[in-house]
BALOBA-1460 file (C-alpha; in Angstrom, 3 decimals):
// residues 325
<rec num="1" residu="x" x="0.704" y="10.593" z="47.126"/>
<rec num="2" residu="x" x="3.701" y="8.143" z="48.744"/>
<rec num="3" residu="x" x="5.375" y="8.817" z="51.499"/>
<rec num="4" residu="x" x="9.383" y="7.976" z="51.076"/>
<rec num="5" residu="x" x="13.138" y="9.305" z="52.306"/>
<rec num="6" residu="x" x="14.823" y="11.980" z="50.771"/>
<rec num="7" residu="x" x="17.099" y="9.555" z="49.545"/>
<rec num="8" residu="x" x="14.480" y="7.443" z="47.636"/>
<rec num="9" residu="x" x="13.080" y="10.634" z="46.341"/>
<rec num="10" residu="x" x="16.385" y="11.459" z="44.348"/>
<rec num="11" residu="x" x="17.191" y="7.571" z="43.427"/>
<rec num="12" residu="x" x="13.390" y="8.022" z="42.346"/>
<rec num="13" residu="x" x="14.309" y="10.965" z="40.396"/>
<rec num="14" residu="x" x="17.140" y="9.501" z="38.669"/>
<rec num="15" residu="x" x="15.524" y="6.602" z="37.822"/>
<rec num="16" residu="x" x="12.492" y="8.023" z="36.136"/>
<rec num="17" residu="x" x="14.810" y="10.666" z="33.802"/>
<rec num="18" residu="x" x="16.848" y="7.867" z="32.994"/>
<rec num="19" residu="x" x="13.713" y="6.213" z="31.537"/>
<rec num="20" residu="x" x="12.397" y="9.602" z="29.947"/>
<rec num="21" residu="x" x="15.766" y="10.243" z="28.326"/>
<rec num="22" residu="x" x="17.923" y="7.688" z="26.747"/>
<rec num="23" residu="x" x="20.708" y="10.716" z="26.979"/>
<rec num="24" residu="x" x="20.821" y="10.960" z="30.725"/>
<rec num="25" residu="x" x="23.665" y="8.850" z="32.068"/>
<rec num="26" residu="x" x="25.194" y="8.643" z="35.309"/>
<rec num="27" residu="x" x="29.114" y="9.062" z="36.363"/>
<rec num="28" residu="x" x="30.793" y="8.174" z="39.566"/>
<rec num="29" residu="x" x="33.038" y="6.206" z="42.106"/>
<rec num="30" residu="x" x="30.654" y="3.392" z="43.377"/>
<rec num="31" residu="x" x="27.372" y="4.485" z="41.872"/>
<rec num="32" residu="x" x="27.361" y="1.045" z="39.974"/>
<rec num="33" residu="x" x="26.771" y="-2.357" z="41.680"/>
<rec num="34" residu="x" x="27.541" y="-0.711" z="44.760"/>
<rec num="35" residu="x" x="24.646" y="1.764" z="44.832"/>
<rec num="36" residu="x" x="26.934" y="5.170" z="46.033"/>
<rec num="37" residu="x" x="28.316" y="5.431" z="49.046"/>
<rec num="38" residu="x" x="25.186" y="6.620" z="50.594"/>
<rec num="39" residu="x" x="23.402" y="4.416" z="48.550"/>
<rec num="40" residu="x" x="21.210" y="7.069" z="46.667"/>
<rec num="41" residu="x" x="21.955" y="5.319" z="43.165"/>
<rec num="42" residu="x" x="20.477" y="1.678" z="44.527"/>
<rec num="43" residu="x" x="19.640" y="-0.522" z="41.765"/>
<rec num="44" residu="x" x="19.671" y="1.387" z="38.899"/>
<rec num="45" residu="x" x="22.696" y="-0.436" z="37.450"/>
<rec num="46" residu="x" x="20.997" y="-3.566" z="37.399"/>
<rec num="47" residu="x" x="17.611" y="-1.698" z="35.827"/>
<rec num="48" residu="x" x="19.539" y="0.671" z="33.239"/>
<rec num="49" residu="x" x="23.084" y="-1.422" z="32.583"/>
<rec num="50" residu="x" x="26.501" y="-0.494" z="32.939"/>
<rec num="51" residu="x" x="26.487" y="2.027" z="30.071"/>
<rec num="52" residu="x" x="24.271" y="4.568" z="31.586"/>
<rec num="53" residu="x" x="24.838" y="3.952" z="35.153"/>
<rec num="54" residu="x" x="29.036" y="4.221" z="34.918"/>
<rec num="55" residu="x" x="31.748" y="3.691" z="37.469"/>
<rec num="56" residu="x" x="34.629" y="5.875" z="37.186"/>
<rec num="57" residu="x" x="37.861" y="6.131" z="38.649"/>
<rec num="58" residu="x" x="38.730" y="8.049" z="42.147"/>
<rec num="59" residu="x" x="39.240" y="11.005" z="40.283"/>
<rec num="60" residu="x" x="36.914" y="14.004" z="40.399"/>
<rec num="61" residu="x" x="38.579" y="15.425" z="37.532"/>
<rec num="62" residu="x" x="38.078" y="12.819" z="35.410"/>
<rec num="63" residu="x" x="34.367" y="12.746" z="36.621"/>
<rec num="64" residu="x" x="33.590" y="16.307" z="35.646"/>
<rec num="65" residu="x" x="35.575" y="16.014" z="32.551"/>
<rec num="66" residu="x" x="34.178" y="13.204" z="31.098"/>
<rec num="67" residu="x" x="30.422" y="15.446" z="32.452"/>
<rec num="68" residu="x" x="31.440" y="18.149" z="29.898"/>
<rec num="69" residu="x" x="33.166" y="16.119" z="27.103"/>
<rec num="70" residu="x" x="29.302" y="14.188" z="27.130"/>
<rec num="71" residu="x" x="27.364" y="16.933" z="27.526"/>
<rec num="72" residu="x" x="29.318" y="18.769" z="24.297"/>
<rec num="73" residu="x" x="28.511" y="15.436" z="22.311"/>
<rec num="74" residu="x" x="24.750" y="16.011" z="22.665"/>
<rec num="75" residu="x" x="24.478" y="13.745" z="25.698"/>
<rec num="76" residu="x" x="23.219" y="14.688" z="29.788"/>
<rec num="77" residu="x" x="25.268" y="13.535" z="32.387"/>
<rec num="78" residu="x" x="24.630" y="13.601" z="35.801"/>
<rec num="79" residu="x" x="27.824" y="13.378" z="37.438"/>
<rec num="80" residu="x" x="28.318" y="12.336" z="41.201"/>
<rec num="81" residu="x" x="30.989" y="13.989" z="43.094"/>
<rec num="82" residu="x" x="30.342" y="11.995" z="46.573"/>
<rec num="83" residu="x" x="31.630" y="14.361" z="49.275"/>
<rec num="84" residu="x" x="30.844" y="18.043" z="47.643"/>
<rec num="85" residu="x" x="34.321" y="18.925" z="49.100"/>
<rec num="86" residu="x" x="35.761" y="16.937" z="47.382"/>
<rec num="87" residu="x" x="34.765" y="19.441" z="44.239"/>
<rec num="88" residu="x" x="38.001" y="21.460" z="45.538"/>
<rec num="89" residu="x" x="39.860" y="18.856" z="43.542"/>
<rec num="90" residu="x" x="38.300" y="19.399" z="39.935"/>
<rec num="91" residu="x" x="37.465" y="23.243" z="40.783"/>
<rec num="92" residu="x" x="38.610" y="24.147" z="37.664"/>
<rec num="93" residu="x" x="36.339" y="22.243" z="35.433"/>
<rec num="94" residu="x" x="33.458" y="23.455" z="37.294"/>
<rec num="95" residu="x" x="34.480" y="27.009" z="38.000"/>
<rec num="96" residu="x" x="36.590" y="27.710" z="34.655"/>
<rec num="97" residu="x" x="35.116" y="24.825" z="31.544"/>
<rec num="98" residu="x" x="31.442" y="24.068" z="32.701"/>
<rec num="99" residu="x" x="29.947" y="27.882" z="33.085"/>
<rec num="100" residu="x" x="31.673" y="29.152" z="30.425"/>
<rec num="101" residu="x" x="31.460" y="27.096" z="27.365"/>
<rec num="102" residu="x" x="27.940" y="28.281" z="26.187"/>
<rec num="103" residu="x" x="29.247" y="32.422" z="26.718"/>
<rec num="104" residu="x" x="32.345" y="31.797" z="25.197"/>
<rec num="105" residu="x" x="31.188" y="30.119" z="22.396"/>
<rec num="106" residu="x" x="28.470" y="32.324" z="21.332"/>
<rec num="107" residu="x" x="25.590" y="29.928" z="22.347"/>
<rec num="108" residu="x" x="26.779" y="27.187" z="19.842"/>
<rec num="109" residu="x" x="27.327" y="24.924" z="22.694"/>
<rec num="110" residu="x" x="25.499" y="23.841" z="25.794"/>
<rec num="111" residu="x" x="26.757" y="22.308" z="28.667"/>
<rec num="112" residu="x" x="23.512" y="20.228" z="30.393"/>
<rec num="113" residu="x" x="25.239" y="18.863" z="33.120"/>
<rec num="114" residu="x" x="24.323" y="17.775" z="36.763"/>
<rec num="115" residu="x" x="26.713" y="17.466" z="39.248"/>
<rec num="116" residu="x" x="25.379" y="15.810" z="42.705"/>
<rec num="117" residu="x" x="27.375" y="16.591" z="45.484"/>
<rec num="118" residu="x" x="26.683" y="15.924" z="49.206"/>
<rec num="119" residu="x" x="27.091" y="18.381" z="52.052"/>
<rec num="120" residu="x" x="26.389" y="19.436" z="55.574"/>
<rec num="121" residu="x" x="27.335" y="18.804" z="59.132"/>
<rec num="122" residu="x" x="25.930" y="16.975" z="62.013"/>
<rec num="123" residu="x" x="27.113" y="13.366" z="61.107"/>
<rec num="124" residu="x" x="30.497" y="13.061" z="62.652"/>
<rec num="125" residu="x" x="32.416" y="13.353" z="59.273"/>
<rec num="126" residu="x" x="35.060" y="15.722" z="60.319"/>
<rec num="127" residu="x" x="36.047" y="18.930" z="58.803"/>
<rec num="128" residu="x" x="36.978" y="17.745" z="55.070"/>
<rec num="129" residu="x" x="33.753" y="16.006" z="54.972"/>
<rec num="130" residu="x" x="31.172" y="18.474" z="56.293"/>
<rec num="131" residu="x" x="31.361" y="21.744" z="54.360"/>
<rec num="132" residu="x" x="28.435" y="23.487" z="52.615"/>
<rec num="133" residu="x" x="30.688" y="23.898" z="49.818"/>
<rec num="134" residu="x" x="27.748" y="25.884" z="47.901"/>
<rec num="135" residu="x" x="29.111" y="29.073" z="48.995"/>
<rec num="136" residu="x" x="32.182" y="27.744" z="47.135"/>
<rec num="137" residu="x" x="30.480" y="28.749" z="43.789"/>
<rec num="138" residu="x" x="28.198" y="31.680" z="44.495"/>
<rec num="139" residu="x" x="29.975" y="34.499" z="42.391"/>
<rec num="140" residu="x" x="30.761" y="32.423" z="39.016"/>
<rec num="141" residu="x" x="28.224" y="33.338" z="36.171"/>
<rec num="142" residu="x" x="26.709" y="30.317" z="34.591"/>
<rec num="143" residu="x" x="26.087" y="27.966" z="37.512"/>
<rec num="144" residu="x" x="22.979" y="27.316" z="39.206"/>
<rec num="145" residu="x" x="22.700" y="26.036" z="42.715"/>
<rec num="146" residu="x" x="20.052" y="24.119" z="44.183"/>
<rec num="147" residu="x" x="19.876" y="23.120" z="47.668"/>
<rec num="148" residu="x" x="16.615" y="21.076" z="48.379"/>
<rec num="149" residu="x" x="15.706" y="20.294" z="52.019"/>
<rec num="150" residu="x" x="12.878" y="18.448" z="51.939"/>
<rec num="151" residu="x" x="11.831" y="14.622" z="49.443"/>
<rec num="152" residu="x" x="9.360" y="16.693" z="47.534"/>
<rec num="153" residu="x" x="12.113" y="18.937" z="46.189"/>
<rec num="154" residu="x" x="14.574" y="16.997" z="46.087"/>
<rec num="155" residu="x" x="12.833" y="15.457" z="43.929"/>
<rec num="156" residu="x" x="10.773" y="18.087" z="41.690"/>
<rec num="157" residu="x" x="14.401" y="19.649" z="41.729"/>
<rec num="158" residu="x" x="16.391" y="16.931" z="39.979"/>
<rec num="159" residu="x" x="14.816" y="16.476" z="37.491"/>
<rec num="160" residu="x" x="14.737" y="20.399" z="36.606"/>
<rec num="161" residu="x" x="18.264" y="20.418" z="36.919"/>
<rec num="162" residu="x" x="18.690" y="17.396" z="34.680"/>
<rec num="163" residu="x" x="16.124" y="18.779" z="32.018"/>
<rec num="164" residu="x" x="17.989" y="22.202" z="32.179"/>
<rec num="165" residu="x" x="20.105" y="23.065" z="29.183"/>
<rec num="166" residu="x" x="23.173" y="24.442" z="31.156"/>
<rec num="167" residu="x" x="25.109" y="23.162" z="34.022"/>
<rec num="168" residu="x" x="23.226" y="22.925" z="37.434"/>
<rec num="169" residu="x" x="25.115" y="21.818" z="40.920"/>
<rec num="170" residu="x" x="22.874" y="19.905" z="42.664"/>
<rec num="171" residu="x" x="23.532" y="19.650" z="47.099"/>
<rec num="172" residu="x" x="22.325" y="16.790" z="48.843"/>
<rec num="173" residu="x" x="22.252" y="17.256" z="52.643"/>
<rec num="174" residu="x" x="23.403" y="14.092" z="54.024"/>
<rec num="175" residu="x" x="21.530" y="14.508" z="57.253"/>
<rec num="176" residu="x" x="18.682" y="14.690" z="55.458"/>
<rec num="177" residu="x" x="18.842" y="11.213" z="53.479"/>
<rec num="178" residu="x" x="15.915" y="9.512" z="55.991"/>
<rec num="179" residu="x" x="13.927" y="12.710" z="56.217"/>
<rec num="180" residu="x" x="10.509" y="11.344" z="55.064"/>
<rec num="181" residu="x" x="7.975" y="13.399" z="52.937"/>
<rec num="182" residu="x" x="5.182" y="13.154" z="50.449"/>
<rec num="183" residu="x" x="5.851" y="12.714" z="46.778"/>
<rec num="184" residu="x" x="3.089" y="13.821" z="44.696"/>
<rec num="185" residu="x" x="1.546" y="11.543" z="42.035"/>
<rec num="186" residu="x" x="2.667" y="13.450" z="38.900"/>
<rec num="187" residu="x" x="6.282" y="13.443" z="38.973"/>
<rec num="188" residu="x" x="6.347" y="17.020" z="37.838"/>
<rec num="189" residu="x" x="9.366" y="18.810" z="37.859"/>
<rec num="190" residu="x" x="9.931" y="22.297" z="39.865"/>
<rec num="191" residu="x" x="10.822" y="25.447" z="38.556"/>
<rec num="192" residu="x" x="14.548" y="26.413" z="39.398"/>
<rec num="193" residu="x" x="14.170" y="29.627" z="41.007"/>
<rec num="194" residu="x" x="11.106" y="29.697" z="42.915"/>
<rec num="195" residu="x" x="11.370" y="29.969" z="46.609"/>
<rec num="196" residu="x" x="8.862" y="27.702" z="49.152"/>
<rec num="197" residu="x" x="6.662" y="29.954" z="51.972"/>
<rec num="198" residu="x" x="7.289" y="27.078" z="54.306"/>
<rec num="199" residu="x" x="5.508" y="28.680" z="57.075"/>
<rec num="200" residu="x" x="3.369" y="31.544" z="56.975"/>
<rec num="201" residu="x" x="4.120" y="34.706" z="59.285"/>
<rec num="202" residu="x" x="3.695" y="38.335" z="60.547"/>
<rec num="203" residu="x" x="5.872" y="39.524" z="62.489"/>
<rec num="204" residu="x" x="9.326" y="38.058" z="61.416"/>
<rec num="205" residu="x" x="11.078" y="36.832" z="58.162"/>
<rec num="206" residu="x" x="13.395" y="33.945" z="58.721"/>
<rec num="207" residu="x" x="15.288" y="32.448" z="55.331"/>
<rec num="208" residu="x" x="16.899" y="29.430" z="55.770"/>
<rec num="209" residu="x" x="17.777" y="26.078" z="53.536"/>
<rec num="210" residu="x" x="18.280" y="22.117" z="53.863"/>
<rec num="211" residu="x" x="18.889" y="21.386" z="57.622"/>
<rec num="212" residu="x" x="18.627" y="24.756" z="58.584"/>
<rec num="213" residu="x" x="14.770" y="25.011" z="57.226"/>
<rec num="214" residu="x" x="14.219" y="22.577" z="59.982"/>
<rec num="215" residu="x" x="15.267" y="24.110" z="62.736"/>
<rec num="216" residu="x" x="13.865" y="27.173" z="61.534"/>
<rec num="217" residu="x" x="10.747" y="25.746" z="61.698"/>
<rec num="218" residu="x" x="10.964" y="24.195" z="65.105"/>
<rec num="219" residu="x" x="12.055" y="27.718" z="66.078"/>
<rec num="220" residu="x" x="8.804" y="29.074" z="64.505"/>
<rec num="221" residu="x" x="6.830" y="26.564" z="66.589"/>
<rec num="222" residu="x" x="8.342" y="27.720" z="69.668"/>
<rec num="223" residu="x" x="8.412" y="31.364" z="69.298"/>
<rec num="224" residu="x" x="4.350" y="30.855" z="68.138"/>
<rec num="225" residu="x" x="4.037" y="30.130" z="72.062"/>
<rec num="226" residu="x" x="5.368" y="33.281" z="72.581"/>
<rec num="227" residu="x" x="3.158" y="35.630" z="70.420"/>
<rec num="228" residu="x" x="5.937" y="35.708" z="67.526"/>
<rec num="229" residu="x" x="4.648" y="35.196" z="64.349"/>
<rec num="230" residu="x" x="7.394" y="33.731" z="62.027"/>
<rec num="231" residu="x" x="7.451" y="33.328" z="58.592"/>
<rec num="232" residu="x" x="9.851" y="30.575" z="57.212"/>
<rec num="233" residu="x" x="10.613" y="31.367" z="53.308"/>
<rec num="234" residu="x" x="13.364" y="28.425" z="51.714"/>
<rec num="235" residu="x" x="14.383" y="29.421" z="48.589"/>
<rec num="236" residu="x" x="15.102" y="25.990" z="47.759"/>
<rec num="237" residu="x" x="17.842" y="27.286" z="44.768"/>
<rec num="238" residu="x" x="20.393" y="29.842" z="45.187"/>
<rec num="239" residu="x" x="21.090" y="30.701" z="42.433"/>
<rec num="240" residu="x" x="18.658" y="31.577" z="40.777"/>
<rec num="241" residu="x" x="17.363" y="33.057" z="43.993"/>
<rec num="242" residu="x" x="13.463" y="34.434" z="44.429"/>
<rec num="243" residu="x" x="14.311" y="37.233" z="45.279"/>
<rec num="244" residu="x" x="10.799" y="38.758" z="44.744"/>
<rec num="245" residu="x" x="9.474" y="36.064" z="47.499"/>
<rec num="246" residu="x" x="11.929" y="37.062" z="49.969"/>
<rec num="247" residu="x" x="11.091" y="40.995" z="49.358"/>
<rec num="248" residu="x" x="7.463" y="40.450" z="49.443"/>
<rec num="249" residu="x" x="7.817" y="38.584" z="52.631"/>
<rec num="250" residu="x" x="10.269" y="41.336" z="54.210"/>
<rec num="251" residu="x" x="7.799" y="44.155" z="52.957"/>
<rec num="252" residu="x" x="4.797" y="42.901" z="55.547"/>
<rec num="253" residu="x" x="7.269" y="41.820" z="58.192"/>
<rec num="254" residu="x" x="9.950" y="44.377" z="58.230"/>
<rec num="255" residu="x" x="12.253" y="42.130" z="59.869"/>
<rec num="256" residu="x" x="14.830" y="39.637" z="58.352"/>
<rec num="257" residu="x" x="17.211" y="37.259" z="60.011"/>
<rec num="258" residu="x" x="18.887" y="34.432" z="57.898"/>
<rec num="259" residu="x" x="20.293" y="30.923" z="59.056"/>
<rec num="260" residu="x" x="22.959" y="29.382" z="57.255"/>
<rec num="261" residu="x" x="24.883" y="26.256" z="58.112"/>
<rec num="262" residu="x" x="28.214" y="27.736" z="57.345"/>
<rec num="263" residu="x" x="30.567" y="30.805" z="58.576"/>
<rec num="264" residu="x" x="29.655" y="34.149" z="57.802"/>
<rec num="265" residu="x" x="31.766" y="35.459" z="55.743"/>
<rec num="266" residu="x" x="31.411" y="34.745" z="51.627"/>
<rec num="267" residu="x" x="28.298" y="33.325" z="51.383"/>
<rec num="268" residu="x" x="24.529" y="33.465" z="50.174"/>
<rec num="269" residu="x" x="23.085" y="34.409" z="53.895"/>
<rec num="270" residu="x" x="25.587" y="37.520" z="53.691"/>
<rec num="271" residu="x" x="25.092" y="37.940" z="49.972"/>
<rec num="272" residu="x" x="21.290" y="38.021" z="50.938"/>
<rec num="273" residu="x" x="21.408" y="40.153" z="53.374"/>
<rec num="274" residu="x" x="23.577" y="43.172" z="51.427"/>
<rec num="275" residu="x" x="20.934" y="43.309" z="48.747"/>
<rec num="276" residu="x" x="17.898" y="43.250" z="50.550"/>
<rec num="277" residu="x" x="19.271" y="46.343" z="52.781"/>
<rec num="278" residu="x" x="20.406" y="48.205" z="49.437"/>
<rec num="279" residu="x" x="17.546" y="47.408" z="47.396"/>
<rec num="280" residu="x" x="14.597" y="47.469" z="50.418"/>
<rec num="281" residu="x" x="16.593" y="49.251" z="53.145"/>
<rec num="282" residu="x" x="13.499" y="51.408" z="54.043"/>
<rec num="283" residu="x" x="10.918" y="48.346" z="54.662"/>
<rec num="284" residu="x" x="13.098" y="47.302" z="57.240"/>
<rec num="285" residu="x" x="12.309" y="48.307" z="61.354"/>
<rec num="286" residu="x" x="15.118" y="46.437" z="62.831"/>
<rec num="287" residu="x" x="18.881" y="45.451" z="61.473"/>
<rec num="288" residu="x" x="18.891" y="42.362" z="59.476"/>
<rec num="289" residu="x" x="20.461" y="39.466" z="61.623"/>
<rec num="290" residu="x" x="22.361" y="36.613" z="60.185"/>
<rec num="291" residu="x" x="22.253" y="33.333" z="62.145"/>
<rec num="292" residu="x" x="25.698" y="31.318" z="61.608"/>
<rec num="293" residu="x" x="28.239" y="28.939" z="62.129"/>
<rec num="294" residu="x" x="31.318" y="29.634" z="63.926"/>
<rec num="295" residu="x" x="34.377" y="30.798" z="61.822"/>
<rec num="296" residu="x" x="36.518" y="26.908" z="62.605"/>
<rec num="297" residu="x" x="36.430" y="24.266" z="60.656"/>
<rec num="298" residu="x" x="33.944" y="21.570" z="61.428"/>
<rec num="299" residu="x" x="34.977" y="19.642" z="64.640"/>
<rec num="300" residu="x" x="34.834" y="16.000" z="64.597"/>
<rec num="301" residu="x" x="33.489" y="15.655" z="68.250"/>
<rec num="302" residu="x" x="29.937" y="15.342" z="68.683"/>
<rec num="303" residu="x" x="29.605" y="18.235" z="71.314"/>
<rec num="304" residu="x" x="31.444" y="20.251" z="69.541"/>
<rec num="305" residu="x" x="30.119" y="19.611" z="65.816"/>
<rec num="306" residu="x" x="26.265" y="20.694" z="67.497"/>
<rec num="307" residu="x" x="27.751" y="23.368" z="69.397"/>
<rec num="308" residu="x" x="29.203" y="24.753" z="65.852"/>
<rec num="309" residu="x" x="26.258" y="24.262" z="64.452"/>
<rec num="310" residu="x" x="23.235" y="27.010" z="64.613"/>
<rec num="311" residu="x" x="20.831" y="25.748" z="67.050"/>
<rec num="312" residu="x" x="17.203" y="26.076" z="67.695"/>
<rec num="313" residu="x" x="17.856" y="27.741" z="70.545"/>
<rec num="314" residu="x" x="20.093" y="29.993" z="68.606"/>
<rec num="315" residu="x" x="17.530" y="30.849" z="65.855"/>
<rec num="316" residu="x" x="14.766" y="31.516" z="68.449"/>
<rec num="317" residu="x" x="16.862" y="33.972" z="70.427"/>
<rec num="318" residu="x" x="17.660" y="36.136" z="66.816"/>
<rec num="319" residu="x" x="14.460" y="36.239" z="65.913"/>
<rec num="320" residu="x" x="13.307" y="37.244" z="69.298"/>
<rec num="321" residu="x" x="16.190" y="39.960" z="69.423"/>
<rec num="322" residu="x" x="14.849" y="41.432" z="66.183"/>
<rec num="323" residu="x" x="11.179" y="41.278" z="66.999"/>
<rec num="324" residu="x" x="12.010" y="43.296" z="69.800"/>
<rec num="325" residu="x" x="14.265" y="45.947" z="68.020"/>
């Protein structure tokens, strides 16, 4: 086991499916000499050369489609979109070319391509530089999204999503880059799909992901003071999503309240919450609550970028609402 940063966990997982797979290759502004703006491809130009470790232009559409004129010629690009909102630039090669090739071409052609993007709030970035722009990209068929919160799966993640024969967005949380964790000695990948009991619990469900599994947890540890039990599930992708883990969990609690960092409307916490009342509506004693941002864009301001964020605070008082339904 080693101990290291989120960040070195994914440079760390780059670097060792480079070396598996002379077809992985890398594609982005400053992920050269440079290292990424955030510095999460350090040194692996100088280890794996120019041709597999590529600067591009400042164009995301060029990015993505050089990704899927690669990936069609047999090779597996991992493509780096910096800022994930930035992705509202080349939206239609990743919403209308990447999950679409292998349907509409009968399964001749796959499209193994890995777009890194970098999200979240909390870092003073401002409002075109904060989004969680995964709930961009929940209803188009053919994408998987994975939102790891933690080194281990970011990770164990990336290289799934590299390995995987059709197009995978991959969500960094950027105020999780010196998060430190254990990495286990194997190097194993991690199933896409498979959801992480973070904490166990009783008396409470609470779903969250990336920043938001944190605070859940620190929530947990206060509430535990308090004779509330509260389980902490991540499902660590979104699409696919374990559903069965969430179910399972909901069916000994009977309670469910979900934290997202983003507004309510249109996105997985909401999408979560619909299904689990049509499909397990009677397991539930209390009304599923859904812990969110405010409906703004992200401030700039300090105080007001943590006061749009869901707190601790704010986490502890809707679980403690629906344990007491």
């Amino acid at each position: 086991m080693s101990e290291v940063t989120y960040k070195q966990a994914i440079t760390q997982a780059l670097a060792d499916e480079l070396e598996a797979d002379e077809d992985v290759l890398l594609l982005g502004e400053d992920i050269g000499a440079a290292g990424g703006v955030f510095k999460a491809t350090e040194g692996l130009w100088e280890r794996f050369g120019g041709q597999r470790v590529r600067d591009t232009p400042i164009s995301e559409q060029a990015i993505v489609g050089a990704a899927i004129g690669a990936s069609i010629r047999g090779l597996k690009p991992v493509a780096e979109i910096m800022f994930g909102d930035f992705a509202a630039t080349c939206f239609d090669g990743i919403v209308n070319e990447l999950p679409k090739y292998r349907y509409m071409t009968g399964g001749q052609v796959t499209l193994p391509v890995t777009i890194r993007m970098t999200v979240g709030a909390g870092g003073g970035f401002g409002a075109q530089h904060s989004q969680a722009v995964e709930n961009w990209f929940l209803s188009i068929p053919g994408l998987k999204l994975v939102v790891p919160a933690t080194p281990a799966d970011a990770y164990g993640l990336l290289r799934a999503a590299i390995r995987d024969p059709d197009p995978v967005l991959y969500f960094e949380h950027k105020g999780l880059y010196n998060l430190k964790g254990e990495l286990s000695g194997d190097g194993a990948p991690l199933a896409l799909g498979s959801a992480d009991v973070a904490r166990a619990g009783e008396d409470v469900t609470v779903v969250a992901t990336q920043a938001m599994r944190h605070r859940a947890l620190a929530a947990a540890d206060a509430l535990a003071d308090e004779g509330i039990s509260v389980e902490v599930i991540d499902p660590r992708t979104l699409v696919p999503l374990d559903l069965n883990a969430i179910r399972a969990s909901v069916d000994r609690t009977n309670r469910l309240v979900v934290v997202q960092e983003a507004a309510f409307a249109g996105t997985w916490g909401a999408s979560l919450i619909a299904k689990v009342v049509q499909d397990g509506f009677e397991s539930l004693d209390a009304p599923p609550r859904l812990v969110a941002a405010e409906d703004t864009p992200i401030p700039y301001a300090e105080a007001l970028e943590d006061a749009w964020l869901p707190s601790v605070d704010d986490i502890a008082a809707a679980v403690r609402a629906t344990a007491a339904f």
